[in-house]
C-alpha positions as protocol buffer text, in pm:
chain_id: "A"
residue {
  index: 1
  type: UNK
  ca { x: 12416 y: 1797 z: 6816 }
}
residue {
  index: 2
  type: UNK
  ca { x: 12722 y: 1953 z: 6929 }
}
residue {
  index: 3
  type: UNK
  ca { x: 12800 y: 2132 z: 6574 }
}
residue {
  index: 4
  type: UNK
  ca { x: 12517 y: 2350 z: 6564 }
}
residue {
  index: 5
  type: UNK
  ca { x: 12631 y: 2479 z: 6927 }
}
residue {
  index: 6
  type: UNK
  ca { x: 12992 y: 2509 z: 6834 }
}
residue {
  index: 7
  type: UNK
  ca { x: 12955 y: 2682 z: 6542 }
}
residue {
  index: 8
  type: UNK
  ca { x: 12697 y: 2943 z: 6709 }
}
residue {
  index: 9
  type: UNK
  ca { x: 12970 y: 3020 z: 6956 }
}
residue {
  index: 10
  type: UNK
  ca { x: 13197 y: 3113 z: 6711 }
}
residue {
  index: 11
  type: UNK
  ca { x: 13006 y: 3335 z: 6514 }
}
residue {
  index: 12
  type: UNK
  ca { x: 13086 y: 3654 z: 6589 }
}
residue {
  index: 13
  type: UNK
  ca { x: 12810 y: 3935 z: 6649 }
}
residue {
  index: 14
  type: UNK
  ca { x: 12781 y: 4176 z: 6383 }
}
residue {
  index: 15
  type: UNK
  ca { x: 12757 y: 4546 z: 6510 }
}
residue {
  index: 16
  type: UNK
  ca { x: 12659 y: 4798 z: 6291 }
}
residue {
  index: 17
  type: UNK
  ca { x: 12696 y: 5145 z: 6339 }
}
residue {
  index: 18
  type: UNK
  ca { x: 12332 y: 5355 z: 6280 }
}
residue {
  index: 19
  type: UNK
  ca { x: 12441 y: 5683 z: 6158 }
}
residue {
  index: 20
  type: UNK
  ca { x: 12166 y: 5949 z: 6361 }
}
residue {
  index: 21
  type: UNK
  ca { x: 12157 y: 6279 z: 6199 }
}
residue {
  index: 22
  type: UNK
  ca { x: 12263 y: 6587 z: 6442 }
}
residue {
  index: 23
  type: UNK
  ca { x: 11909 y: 6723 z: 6522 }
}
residue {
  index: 24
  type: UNK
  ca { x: 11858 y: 7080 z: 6696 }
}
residue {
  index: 25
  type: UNK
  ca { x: 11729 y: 7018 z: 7029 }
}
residue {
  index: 26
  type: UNK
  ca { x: 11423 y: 7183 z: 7098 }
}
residue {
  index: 27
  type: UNK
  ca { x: 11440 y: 7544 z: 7330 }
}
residue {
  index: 28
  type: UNK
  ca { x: 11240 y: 7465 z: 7619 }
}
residue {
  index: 29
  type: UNK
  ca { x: 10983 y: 7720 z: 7705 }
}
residue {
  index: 30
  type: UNK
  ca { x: 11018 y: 7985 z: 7950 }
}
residue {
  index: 31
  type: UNK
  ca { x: 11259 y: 7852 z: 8120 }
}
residue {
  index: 32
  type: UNK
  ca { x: 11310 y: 8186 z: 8320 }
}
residue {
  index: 33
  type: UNK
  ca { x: 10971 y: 8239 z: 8348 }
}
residue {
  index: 34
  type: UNK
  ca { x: 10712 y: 8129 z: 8575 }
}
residue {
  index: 35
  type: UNK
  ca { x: 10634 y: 7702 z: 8621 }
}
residue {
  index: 36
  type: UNK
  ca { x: 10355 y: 7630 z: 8419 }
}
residue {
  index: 37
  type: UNK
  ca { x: 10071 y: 7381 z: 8527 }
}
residue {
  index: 38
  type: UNK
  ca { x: 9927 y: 7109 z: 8297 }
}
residue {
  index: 39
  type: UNK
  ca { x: 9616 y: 7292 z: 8195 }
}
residue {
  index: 40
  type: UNK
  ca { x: 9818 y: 7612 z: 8118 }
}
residue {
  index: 41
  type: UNK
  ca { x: 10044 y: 7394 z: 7913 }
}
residue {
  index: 42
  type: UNK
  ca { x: 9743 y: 7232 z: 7716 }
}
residue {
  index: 43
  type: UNK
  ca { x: 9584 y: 7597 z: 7682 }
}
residue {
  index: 44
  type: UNK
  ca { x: 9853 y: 7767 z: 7511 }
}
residue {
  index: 45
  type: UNK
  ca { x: 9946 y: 7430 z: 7293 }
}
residue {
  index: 46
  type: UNK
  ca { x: 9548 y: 7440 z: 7149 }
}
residue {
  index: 47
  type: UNK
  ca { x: 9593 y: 7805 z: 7084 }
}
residue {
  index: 48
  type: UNK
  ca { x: 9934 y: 7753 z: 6890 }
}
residue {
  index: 49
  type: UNK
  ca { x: 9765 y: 7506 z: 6701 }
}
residue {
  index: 50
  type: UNK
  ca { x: 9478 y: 7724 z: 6605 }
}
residue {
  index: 51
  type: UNK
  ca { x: 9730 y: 7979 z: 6435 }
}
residue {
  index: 52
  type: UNK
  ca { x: 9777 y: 8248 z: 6742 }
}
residue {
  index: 53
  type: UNK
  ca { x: 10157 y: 8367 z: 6769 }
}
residue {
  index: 54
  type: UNK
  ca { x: 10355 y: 8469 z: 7011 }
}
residue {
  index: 55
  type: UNK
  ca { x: 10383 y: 8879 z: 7019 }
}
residue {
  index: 56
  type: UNK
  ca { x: 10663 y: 8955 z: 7216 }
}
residue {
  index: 57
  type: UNK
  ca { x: 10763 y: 9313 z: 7350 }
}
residue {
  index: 58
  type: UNK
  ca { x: 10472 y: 9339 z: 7593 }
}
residue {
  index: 59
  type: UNK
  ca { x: 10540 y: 9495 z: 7928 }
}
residue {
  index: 60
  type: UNK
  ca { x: 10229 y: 9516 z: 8080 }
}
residue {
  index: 61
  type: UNK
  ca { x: 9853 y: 9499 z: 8016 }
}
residue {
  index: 62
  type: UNK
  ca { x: 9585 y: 9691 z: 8165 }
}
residue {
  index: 63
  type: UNK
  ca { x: 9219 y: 9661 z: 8134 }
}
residue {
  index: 64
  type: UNK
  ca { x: 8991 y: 9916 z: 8259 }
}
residue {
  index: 65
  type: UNK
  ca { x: 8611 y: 9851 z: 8335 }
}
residue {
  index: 66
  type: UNK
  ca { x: 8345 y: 10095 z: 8314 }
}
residue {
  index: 67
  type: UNK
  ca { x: 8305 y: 10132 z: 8724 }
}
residue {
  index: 68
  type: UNK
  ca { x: 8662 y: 10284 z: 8723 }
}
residue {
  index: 69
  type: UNK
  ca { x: 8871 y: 9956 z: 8820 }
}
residue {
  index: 70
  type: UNK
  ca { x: 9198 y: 9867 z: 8644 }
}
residue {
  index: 71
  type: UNK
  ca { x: 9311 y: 9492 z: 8600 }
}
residue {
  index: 72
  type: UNK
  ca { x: 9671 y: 9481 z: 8533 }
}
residue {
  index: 73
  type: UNK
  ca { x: 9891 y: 9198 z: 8442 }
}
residue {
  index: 74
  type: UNK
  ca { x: 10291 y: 9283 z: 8459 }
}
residue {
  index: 75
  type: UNK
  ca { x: 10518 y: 9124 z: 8195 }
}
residue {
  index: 76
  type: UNK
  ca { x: 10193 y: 8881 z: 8056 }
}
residue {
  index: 77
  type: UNK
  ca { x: 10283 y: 8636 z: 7748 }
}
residue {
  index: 78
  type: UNK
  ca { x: 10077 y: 8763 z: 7457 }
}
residue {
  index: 79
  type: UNK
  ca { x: 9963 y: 8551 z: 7180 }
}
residue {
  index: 80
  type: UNK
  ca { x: 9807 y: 8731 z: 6918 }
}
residue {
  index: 81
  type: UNK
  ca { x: 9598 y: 8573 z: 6624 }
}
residue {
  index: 82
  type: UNK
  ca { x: 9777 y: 8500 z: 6316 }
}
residue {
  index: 83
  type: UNK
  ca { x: 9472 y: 8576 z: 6031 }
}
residue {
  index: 84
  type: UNK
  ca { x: 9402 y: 8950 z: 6054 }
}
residue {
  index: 85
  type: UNK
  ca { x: 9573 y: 9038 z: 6449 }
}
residue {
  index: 86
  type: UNK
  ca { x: 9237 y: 9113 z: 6573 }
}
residue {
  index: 87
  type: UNK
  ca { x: 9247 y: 8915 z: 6883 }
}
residue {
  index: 88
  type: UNK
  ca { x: 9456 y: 8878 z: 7155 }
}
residue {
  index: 89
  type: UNK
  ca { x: 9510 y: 8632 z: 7406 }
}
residue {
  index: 90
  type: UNK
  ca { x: 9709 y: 8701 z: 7729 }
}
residue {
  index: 91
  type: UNK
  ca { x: 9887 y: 8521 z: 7993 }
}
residue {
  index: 92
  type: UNK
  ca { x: 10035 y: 8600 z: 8332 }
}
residue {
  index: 93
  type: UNK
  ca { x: 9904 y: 8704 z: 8680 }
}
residue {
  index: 94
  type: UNK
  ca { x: 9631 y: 8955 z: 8716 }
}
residue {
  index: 95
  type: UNK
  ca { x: 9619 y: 9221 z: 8951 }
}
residue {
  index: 96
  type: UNK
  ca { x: 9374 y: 9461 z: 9089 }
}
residue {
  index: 97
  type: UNK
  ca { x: 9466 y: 9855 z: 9096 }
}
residue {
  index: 98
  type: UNK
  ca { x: 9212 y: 10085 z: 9278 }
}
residue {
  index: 99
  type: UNK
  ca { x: 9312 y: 10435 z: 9130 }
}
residue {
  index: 100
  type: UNK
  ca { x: 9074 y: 10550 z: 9440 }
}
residue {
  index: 101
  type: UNK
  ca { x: 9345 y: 10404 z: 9701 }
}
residue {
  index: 102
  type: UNK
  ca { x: 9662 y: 10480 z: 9490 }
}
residue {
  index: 103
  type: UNK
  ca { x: 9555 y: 10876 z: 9498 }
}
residue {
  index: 104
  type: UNK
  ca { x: 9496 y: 10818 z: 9901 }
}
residue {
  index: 105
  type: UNK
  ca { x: 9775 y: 10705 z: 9912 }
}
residue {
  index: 106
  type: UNK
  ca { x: 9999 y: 10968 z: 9742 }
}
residue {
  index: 107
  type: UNK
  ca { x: 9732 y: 11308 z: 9921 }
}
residue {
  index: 108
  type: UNK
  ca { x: 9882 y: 11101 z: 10277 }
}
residue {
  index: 109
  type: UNK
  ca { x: 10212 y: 11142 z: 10122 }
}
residue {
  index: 110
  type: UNK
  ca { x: 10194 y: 11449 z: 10035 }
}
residue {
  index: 111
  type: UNK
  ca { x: 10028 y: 11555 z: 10390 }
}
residue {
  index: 112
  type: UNK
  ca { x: 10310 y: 11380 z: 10590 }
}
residue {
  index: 113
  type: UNK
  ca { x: 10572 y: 11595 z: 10378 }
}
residue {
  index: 114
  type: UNK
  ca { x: 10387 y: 11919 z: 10494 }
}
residue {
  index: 115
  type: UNK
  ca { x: 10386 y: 11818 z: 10830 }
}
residue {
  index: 116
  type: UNK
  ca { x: 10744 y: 11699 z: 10814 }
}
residue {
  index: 117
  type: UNK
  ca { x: 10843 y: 12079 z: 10690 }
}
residue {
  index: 118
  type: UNK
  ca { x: 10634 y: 12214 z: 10948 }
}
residue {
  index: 119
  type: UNK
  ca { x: 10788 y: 12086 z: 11164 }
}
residue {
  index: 120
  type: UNK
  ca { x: 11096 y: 12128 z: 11064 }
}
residue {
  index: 121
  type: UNK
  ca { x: 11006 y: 12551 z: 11016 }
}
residue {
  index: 122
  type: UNK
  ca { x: 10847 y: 12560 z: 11383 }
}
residue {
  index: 123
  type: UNK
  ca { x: 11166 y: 12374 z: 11533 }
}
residue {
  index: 124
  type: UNK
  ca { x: 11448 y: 12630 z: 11373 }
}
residue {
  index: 125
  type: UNK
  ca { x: 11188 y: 12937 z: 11478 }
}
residue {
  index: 126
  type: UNK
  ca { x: 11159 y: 12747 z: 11832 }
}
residue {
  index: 127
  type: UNK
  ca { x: 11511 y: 12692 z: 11849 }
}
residue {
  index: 128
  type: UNK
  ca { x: 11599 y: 13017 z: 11767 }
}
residue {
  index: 129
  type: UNK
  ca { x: 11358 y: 13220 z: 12001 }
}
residue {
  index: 130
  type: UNK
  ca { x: 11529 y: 12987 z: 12272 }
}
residue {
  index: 131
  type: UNK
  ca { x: 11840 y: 13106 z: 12223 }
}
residue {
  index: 132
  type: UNK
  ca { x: 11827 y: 13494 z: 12207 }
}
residue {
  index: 133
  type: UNK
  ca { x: 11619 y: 13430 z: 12542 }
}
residue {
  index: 134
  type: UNK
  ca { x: 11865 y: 13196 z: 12706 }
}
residue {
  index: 135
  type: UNK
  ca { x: 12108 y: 13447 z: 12797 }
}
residue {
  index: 136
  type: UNK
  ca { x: 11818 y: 13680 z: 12938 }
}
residue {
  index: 137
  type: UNK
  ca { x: 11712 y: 13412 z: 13138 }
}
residue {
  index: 138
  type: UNK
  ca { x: 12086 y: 13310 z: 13285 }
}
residue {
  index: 139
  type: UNK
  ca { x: 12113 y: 13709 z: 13396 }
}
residue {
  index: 140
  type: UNK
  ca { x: 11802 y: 13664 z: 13642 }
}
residue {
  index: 141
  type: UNK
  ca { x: 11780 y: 13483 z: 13968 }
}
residue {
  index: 142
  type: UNK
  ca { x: 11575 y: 13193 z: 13971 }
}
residue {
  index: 143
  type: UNK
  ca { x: 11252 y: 13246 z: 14021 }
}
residue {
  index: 144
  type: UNK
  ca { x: 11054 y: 13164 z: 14362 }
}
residue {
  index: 145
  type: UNK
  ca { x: 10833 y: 12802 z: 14316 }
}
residue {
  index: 146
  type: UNK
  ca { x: 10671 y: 12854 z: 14627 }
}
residue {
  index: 147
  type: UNK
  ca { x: 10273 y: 12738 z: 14583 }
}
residue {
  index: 148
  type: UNK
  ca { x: 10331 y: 12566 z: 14225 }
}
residue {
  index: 149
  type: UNK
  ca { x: 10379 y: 12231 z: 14131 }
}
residue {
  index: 150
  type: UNK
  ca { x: 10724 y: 12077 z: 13997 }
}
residue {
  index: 151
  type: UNK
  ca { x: 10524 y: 11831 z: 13791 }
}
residue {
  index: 152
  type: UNK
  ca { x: 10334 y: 12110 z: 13644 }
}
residue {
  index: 153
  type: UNK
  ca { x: 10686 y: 12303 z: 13552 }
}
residue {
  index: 154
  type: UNK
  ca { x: 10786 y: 12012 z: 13380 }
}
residue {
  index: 155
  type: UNK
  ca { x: 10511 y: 12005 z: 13188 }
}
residue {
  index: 156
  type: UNK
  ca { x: 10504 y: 12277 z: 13057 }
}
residue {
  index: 157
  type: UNK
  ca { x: 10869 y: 12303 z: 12985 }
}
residue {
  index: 158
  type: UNK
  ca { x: 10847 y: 11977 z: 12772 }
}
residue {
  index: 159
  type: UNK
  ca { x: 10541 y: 12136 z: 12581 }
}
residue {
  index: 160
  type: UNK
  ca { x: 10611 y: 12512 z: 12486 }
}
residue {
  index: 161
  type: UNK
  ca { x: 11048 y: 12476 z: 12524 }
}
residue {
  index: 162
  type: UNK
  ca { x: 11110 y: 12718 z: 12734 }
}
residue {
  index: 163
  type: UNK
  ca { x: 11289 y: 12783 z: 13020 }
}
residue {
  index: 164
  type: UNK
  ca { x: 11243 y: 12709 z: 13379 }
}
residue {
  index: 165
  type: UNK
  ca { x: 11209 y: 13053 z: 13450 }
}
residue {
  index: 166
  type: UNK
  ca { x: 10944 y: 13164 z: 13179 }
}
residue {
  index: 167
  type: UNK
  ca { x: 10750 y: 12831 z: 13319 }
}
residue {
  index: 168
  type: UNK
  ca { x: 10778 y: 12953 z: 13640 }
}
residue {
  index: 169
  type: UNK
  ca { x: 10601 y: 13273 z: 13588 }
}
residue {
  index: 170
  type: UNK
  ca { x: 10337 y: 13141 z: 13331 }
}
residue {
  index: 171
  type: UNK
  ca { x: 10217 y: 12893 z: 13599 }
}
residue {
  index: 172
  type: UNK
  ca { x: 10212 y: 13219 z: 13888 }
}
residue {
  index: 173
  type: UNK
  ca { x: 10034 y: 13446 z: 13635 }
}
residue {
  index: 174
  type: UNK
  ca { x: 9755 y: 13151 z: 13581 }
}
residue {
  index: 175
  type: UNK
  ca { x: 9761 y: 13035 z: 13894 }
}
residue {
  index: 176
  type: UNK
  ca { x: 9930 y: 12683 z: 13903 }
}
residue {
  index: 177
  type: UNK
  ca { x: 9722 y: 12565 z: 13566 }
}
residue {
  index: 178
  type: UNK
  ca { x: 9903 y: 12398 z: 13306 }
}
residue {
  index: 179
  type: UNK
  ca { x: 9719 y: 12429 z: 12958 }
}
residue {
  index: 180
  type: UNK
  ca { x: 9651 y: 12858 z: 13055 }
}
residue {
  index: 181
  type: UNK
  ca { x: 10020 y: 12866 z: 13099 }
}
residue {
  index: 182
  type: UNK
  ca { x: 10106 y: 12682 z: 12766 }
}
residue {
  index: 183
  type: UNK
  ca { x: 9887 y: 12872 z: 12582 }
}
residue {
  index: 184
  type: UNK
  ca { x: 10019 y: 13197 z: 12724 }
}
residue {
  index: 185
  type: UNK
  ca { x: 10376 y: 13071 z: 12659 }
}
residue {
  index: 186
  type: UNK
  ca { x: 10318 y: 12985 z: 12315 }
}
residue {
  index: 187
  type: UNK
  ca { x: 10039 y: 13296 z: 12208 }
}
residue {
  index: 188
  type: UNK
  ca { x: 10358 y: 13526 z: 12296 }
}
């Protein structure tokens, strides 16, 4: 009995060396691109098996629709069919453009940059009528506020930009009321 143990123990264990030939390893798909989901996955795997190729070079695709509205998908994975290149399969995330709202958008645009220069144009004319009558205004004596409201001089100071003065005598000449004595201030 004790043989058989004695001589398994000194056997020694044969290793052999299995020789594996140096495979490529296989690019994993988009890796920069967006996580796929398992359905996804098993899509495009059916339609590489049916003979559709990748088509690479696509930026974006758009898809219009009699009513006017454009579908758009930015930077979509394209397969196209590998037989006659016919038919086209696409893959990414689709968008809605309304050409309706994009053309709002760009006429309120455009109307806030006419408004901005018109501005701009009545300011430097404002600014510059205030100065050749600034030193007119410093040569004269104040003018008397008996009988008119300081609120209402401040008022219409802030609105037309002009000086106490000038406010002072637009409010006399229509009698203590405000939007007359803009209106007079700003017609001249």
């Amino acid at each position: 009995l004790l043989s058989p143990i004695v001589n398994m123990a000194t056997e020694e264990p044969k290793t052999q060396e299995v020789k594996q030939e140096e495979e490529e390893m296989p690019s994993l798909e988009n890796q920069d691109g967006p996580k796929l989901n398992r359905g996804e996955k098993k899509c495009r795997k059916a339609l590489t098996k049916l003979g559709m190729k990748n088509f690479p070079g696509i930026t974006r695709v758009t898809i219009k629709k009699r009513d006017g509205f454009i579908f758009m998908i930015n930077d979509p994975e394209v397969l196209i069919s590998g037989d006659n290149g016919n038919q086209f399969v696409c893959f990414g995330e689709l968008k809605y453009d309304d050409p309706n709202q994009r053309m709002a958008q760009a006429e309120a645009a455009k109307m806030a940059q006419q408004q901005a220069a018109a501005r701009a144009a009545a300011s430097t004319a404002s600014s510059g009528a205030a100065a050749s009558s600034k030193p007119a205004a410093s040569d004269e004596a104040a003018e008397d506020e008996s009988g008119i409201t300081p609120n209402h001089i401040n008022m219409v100071m802030e609105h037309t930009s002009c000086t106490r003065n000038e406010a002072i005598r637009a409010l006399k000449e229509s009698n203590d009321d405000m939007i007359n004595a803009v209106m007079k201030i700003s017609g001249s």
